[in-house]
C-alpha positions, 0 to 999 in steps of 0.5 A: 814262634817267639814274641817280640819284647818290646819295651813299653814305649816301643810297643805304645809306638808300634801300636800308633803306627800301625794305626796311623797307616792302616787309616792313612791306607784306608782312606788313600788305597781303599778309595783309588782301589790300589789295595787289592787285598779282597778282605780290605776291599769288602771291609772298607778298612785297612786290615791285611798282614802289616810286613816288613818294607825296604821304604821304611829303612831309614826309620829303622836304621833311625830308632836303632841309633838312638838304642831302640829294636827298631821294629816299632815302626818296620812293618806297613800294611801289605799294599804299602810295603811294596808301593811305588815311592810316589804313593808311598809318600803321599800315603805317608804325608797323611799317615803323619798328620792323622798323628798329628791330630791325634797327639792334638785333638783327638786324644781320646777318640777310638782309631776305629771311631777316628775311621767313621769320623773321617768317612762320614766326612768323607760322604759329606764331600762325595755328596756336595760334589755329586750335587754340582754334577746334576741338573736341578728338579724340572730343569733337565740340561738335555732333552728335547731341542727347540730348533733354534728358531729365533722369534 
């Protein structure tokens, strides 16, 4: 097997991108089930094979104009390689802004911490939405009816 020689700032790229997209796909595929990749599934974060995807082309052809290899950002993870162009665009709209937020207000956070930062947030909507969907304590929305009697 060779190894790919990168220069350092197409190796810093490729390494953010991975990272972007294996946490967009982590918050995107994860949750909907799209990935059904076991090992992600169990784990609850993107980490399947990264391989080569006809929707990331114009990327390629992109980076090779401007004299680089071109495979700093050729690879995504195996659920999104071969995504149907709806959910490819979205996963990639939200792979886009967690760089956005990293180039800005987390610059010094840990990808895997960025992850837990993002569940816990997560958990914290998940929580509020559950609230509404249950009746409060002693005030059950089903049960026994009075038999409609006006008195």
């Amino acid at each position: 097997m060779t190894s790919r020689d990168y220069s350092e700032y197409e190796r810093q790229r490729a390494e953010m991108h991975e990272v972007n997209w294996r946490l967009a796909a982590t918050l995107v595929n994860i949750r909907s089930r799209y990935c059904r990749y076991r090992f992600c599934r169990r784990a609850q974060c993107c980490s399947g094979p990264m391989q080569p995807s006809e929707h990331q082309k114009g990327m390629v052809r992109a980076q090779k104009e401007i004299g680089l290899s071109g495979t700093a950002c050729a690879d995504l993870p195996m659920c999104m390689a071969n995504a149907p162009p709806e959910l490819y665009n979205h996963v990639r709209g939200i792979s886009e802004r967690i760089a956005e937020q990293r180039r800005k207000d987390l610059k010094e956070c840990e990808p895997w911490k960025l992850l837990e930062l993002v569940r816990q947030d997560l958990r914290r909507q998940h929580r509020e939405l559950a609230s509404h969907l249950t009746s409060p304590a002693r005030q059950p929305t089903s049960g026994a009816d009075t038999g409609g009697e006006d008195r």
